[in-house]
N, CA and C atoms as an extended XYZ file, in Angstrom:
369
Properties=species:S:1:pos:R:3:atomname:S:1:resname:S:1:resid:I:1 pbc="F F F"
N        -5.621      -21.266      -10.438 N   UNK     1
C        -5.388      -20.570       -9.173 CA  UNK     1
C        -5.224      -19.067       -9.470 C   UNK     1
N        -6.388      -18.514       -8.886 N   UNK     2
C        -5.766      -16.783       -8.801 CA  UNK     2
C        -4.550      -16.279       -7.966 C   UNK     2
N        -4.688      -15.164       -8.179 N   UNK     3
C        -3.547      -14.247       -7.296 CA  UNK     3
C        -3.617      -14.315       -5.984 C   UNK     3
N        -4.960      -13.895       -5.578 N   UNK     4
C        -5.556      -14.095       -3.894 CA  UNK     4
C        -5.142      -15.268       -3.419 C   UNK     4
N        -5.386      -16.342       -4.456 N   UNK     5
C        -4.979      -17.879       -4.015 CA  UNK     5
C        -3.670      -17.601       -3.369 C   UNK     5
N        -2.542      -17.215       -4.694 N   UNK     6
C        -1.231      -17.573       -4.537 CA  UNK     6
C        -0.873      -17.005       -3.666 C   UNK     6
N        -1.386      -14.946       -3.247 N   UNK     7
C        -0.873      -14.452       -2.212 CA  UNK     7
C        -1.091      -15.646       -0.949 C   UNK     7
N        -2.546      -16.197       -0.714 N   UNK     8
C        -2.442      -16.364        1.150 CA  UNK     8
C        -2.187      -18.124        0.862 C   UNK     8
N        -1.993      -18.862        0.002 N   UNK     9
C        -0.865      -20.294        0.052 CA  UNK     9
C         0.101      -19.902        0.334 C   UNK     9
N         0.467      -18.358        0.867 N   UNK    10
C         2.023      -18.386        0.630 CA  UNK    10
C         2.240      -18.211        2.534 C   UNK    10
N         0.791      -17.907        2.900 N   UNK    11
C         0.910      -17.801        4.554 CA  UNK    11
C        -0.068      -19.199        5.313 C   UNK    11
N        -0.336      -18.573        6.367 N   UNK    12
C        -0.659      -19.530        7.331 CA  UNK    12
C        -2.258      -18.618        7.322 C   UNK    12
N        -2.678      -17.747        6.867 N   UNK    13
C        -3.942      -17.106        6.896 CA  UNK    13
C        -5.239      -17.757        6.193 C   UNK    13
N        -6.233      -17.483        6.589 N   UNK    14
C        -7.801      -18.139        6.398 CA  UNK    14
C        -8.286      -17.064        5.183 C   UNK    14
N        -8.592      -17.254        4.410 N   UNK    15
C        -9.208      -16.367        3.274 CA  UNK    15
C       -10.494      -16.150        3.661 C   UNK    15
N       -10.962      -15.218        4.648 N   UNK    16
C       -12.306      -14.744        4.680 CA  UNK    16
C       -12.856      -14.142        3.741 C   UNK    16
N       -14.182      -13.890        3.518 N   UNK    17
C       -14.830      -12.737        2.537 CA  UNK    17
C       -13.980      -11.582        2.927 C   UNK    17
N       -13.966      -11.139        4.116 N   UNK    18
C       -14.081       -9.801        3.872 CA  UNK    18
C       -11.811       -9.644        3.295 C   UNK    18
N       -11.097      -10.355        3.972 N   UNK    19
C        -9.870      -10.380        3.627 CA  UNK    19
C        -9.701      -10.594        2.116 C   UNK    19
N       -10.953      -11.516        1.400 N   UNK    20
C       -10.797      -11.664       -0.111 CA  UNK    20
C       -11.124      -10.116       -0.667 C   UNK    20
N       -12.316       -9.460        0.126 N   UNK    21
C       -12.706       -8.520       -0.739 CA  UNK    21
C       -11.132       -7.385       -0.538 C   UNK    21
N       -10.498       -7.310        0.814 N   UNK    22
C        -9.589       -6.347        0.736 CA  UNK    22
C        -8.344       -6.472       -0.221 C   UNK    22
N        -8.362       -7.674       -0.472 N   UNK    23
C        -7.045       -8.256       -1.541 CA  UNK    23
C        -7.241       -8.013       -2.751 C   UNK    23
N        -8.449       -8.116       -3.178 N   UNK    24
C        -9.024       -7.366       -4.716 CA  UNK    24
C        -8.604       -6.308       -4.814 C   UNK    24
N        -9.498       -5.551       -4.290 N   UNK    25
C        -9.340       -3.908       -3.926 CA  UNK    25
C        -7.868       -3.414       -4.150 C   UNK    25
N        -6.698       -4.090       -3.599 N   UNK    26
C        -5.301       -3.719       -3.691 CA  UNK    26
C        -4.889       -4.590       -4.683 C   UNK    26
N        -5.148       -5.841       -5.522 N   UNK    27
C        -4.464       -6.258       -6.445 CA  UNK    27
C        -4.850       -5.458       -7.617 C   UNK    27
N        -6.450       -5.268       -8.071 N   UNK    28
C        -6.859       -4.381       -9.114 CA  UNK    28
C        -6.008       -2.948       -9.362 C   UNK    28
N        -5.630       -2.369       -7.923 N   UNK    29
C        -5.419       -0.819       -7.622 CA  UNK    29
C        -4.265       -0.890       -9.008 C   UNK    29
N        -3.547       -0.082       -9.288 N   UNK    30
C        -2.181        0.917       -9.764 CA  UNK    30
C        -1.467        1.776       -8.919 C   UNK    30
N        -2.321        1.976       -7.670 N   UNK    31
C        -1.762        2.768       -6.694 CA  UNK    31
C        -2.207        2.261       -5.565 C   UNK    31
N        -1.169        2.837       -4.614 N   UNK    32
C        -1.990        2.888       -3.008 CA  UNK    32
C        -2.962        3.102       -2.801 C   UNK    32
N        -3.874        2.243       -1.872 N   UNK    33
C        -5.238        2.954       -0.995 CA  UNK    33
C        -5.660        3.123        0.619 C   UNK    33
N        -6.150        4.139        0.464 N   UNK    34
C        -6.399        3.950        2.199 CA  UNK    34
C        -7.687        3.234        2.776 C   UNK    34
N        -7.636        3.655        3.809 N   UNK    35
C        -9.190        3.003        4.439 CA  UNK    35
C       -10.431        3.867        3.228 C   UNK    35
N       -10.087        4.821        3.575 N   UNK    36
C       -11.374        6.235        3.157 CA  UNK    36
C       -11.504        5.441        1.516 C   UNK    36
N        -9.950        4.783        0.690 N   UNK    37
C       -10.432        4.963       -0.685 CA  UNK    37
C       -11.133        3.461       -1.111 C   UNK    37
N       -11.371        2.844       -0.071 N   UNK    38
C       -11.884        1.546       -0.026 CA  UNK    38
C       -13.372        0.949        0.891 C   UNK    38
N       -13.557        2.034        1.666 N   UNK    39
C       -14.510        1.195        2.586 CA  UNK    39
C       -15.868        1.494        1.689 C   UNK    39
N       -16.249        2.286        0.524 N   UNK    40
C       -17.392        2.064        0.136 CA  UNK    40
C       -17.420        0.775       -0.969 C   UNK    40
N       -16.087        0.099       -0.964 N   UNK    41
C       -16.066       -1.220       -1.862 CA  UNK    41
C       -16.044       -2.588       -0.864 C   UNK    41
N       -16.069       -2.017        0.311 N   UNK    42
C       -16.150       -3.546        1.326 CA  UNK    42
C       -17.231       -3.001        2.344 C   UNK    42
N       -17.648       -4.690        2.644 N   UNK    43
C       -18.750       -4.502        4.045 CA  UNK    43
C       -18.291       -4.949        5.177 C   UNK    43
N       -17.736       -4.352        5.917 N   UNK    44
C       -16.916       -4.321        7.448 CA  UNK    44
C       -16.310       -3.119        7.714 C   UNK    44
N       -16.592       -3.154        9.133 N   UNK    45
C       -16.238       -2.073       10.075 CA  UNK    45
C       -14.785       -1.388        9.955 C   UNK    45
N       -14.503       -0.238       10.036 N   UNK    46
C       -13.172        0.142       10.214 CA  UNK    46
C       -12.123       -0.903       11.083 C   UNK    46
N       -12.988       -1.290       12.121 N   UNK    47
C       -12.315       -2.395       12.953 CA  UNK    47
C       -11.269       -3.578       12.313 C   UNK    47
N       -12.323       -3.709       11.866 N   UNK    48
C       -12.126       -5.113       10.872 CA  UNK    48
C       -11.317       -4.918       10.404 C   UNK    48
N       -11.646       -4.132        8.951 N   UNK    49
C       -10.301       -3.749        8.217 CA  UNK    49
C        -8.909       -3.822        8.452 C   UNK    49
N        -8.955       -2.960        9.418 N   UNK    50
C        -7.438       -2.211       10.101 CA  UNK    50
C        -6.981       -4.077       10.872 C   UNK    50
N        -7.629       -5.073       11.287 N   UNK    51
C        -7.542       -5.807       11.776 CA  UNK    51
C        -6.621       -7.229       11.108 C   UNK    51
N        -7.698       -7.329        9.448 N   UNK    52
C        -6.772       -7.957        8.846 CA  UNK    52
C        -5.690       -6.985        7.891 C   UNK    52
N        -5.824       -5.851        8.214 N   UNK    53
C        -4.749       -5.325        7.742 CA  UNK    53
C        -3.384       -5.720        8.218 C   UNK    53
N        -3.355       -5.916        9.519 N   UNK    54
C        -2.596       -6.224       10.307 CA  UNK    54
C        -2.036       -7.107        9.837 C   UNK    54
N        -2.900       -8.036        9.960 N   UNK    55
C        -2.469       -9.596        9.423 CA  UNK    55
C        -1.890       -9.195        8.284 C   UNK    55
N        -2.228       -9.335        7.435 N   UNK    56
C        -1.508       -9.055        6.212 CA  UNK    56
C         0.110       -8.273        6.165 C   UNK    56
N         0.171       -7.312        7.074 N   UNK    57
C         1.438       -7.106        7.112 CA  UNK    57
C         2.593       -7.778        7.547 C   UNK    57
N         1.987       -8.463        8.920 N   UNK    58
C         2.583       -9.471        9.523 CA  UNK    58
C         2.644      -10.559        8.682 C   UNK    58
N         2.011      -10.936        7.588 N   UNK    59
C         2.613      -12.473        6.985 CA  UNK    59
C         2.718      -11.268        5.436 C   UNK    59
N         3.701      -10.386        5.366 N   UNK    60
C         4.364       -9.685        4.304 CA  UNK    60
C         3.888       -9.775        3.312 C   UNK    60
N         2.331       -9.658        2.813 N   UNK    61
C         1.625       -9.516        1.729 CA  UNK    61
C         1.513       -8.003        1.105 C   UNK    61
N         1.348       -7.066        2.070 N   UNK    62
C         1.338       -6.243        1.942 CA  UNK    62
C         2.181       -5.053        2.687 C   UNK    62
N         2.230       -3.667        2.228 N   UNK    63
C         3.699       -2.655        2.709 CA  UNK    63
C         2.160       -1.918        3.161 C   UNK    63
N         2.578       -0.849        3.657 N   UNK    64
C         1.939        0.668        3.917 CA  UNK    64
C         2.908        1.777        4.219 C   UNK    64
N         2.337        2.969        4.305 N   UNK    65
C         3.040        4.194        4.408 CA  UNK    65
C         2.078        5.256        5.333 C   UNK    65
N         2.380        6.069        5.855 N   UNK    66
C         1.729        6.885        6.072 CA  UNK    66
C         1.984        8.274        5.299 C   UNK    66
N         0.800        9.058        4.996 N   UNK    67
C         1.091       10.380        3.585 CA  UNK    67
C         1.031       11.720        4.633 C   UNK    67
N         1.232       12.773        3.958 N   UNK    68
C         1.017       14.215        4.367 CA  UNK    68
C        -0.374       14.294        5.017 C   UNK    68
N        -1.928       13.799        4.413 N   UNK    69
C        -2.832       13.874        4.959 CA  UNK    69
C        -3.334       12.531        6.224 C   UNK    69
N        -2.033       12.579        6.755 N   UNK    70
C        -2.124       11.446        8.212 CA  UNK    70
C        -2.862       10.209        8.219 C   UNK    70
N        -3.332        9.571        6.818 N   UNK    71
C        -4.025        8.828        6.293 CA  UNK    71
C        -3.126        7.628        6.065 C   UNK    71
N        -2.882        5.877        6.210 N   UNK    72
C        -2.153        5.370        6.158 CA  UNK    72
C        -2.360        4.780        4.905 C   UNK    72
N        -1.670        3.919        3.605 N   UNK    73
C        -1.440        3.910        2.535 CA  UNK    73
C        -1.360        2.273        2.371 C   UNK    73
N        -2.122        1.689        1.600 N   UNK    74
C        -1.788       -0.042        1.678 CA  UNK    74
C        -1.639       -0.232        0.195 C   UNK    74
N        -0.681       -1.141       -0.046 N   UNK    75
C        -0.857       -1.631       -1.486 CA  UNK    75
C        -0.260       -2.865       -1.078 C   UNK    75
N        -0.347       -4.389       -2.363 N   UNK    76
C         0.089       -5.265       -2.421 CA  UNK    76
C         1.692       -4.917       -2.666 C   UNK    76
N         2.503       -6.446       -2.044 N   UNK    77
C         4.206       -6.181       -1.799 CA  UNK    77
C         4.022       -6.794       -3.561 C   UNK    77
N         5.000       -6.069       -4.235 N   UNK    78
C         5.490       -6.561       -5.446 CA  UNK    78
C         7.043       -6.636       -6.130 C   UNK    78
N         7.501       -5.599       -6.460 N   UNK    79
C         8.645       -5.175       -6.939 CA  UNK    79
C         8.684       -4.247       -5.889 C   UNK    79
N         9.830       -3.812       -4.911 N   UNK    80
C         9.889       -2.753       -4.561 CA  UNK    80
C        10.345       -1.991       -5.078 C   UNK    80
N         9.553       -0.816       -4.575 N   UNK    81
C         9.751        0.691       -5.036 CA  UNK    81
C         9.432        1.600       -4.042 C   UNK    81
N         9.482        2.820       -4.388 N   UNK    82
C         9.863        3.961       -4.159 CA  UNK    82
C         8.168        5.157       -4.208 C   UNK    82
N         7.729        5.761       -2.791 N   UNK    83
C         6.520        6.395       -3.612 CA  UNK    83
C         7.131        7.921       -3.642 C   UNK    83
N         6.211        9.208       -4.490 N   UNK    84
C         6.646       10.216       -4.213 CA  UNK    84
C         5.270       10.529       -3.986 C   UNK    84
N         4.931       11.577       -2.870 N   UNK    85
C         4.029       12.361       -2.333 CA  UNK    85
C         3.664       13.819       -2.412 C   UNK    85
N         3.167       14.409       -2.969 N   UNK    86
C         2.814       15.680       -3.652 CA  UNK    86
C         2.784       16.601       -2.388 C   UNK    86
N         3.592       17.369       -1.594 N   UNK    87
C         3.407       18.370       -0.611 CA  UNK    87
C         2.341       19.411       -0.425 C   UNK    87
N         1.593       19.483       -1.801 N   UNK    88
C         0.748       20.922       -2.158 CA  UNK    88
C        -0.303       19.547       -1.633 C   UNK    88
N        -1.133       18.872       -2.810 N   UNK    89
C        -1.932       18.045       -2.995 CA  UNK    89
C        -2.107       16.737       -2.906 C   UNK    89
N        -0.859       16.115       -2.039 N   UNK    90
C        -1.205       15.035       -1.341 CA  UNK    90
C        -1.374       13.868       -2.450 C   UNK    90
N        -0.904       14.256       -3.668 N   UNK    91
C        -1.228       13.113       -4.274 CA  UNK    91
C         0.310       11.889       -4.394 C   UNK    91
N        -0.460       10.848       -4.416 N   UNK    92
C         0.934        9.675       -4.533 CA  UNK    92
C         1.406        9.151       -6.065 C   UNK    92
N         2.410        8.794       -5.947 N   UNK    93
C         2.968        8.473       -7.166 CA  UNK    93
C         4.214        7.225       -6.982 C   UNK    93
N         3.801        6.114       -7.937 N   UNK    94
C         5.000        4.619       -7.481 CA  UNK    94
C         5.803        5.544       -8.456 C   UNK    94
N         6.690        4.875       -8.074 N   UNK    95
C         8.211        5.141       -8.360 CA  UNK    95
C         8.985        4.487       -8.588 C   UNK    95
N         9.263        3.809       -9.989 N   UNK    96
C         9.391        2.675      -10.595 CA  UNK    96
C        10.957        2.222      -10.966 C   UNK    96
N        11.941        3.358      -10.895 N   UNK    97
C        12.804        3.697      -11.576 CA  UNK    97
C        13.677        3.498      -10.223 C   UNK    97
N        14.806        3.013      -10.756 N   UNK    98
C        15.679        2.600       -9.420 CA  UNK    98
C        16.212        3.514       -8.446 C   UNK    98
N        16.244        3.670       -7.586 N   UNK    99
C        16.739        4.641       -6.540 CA  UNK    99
C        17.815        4.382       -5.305 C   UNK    99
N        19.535        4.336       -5.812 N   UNK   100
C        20.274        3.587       -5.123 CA  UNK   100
C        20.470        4.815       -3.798 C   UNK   100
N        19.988        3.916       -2.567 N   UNK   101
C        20.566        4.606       -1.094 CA  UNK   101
C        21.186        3.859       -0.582 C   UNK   101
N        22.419        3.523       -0.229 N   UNK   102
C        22.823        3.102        1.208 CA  UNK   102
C        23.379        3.721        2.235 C   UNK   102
N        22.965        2.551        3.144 N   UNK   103
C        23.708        2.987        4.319 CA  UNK   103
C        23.889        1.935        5.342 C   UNK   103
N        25.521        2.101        5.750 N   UNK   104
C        26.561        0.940        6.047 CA  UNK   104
C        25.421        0.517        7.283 C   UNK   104
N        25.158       -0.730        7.638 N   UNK   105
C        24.897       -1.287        8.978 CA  UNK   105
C        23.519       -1.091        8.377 C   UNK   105
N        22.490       -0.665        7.685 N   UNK   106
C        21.057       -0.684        7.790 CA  UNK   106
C        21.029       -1.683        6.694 C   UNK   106
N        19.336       -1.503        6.506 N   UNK   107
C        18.493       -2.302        5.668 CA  UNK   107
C        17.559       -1.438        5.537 C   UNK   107
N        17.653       -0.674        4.125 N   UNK   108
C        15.864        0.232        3.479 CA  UNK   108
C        15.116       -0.961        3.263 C   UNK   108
N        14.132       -0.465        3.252 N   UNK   109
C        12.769       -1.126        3.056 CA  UNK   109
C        11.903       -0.656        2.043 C   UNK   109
N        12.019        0.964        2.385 N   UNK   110
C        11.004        1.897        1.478 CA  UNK   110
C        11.484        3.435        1.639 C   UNK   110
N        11.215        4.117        0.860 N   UNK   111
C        12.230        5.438        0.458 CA  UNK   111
C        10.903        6.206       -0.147 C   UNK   111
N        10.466        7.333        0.719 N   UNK   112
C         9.255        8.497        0.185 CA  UNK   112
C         9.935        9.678       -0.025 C   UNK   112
N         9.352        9.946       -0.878 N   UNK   113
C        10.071       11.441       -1.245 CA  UNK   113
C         9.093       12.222       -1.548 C   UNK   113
N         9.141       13.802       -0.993 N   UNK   114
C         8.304       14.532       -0.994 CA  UNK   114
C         8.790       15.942       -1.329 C   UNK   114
N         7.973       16.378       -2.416 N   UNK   115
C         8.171       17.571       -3.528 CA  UNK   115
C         6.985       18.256       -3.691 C   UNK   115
N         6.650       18.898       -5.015 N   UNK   116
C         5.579       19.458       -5.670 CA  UNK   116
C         5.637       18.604       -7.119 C   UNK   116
N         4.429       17.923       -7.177 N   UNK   117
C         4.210       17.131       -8.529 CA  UNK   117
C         3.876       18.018       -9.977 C   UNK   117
N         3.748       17.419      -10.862 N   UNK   118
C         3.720       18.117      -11.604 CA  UNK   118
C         2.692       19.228      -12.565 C   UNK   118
N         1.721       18.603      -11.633 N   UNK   119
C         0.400       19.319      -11.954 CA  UNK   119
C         0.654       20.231      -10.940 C   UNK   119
N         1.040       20.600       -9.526 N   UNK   120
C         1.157       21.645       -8.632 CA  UNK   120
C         2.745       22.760       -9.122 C   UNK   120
N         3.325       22.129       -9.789 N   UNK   121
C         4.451       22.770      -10.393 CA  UNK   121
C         3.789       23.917      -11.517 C   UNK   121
N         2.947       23.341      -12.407 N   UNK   122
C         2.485       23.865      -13.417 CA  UNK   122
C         1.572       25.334      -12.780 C   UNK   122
N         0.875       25.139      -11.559 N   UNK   123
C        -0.353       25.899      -11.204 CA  UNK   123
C         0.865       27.029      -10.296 C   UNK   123
């Protein structure tokens, strides 16, 4: 059994082609992707996409974010973490290393933090 397997045995969802091809795409990744960094690796409409994207969030396979360039951010749910977002250059970065916030009466989910990375530090 692969990963794809184990992710959608774990829901009530139909493994289509095109939902298999989007689950690759984000299990292979190391990082977040958006629509733009994926649609020349799948064949379906923006529609589509954004459609079982949905799904997927709704049966908690996957998180998203939205970045500085108004672009929304998908990766597979794993360990949570933490991203940081480059203010100059928009670039993302997981954030692996523990990051204690609370606060009385809530529940975090996800914690972005936004700076100048270290290649825009340097320049």
């Amino acid at each position: 059994m692969n990963k794809i397997d184990n992710l959608t045995n774990l829901t009530n969802i139909k493994l289509t082609s095109a939902r298999k091809s989007i689950l690759e795409l984000l299990i292979k990744s190391n990082k977040p992707l958006s629509y733009e960094d994926m649609k020349d690796n799948i064949s379906m409409d923006k529609a589509t996409f954004y459609r079982n994207i949905t799904i997927f969030e709704e049966e908690n396979i996957i998180s998203s974010f939205e970045s500085n360039d108004k672009k929304r951010y998908f990766e597979i749910k794993r360990v949570a973490h933490s991203h940081f977002i480059c203010s100059s250059c928009s670039k993302i970065e997981c954030i692996h290393q523990a990051i204690e916030i609370k606060l009385e009466n809530h529940q975090i989910d996800t914690i972005i933090i936004k700076g100048l990375c270290s290649d825009c530090l340097k320049n």
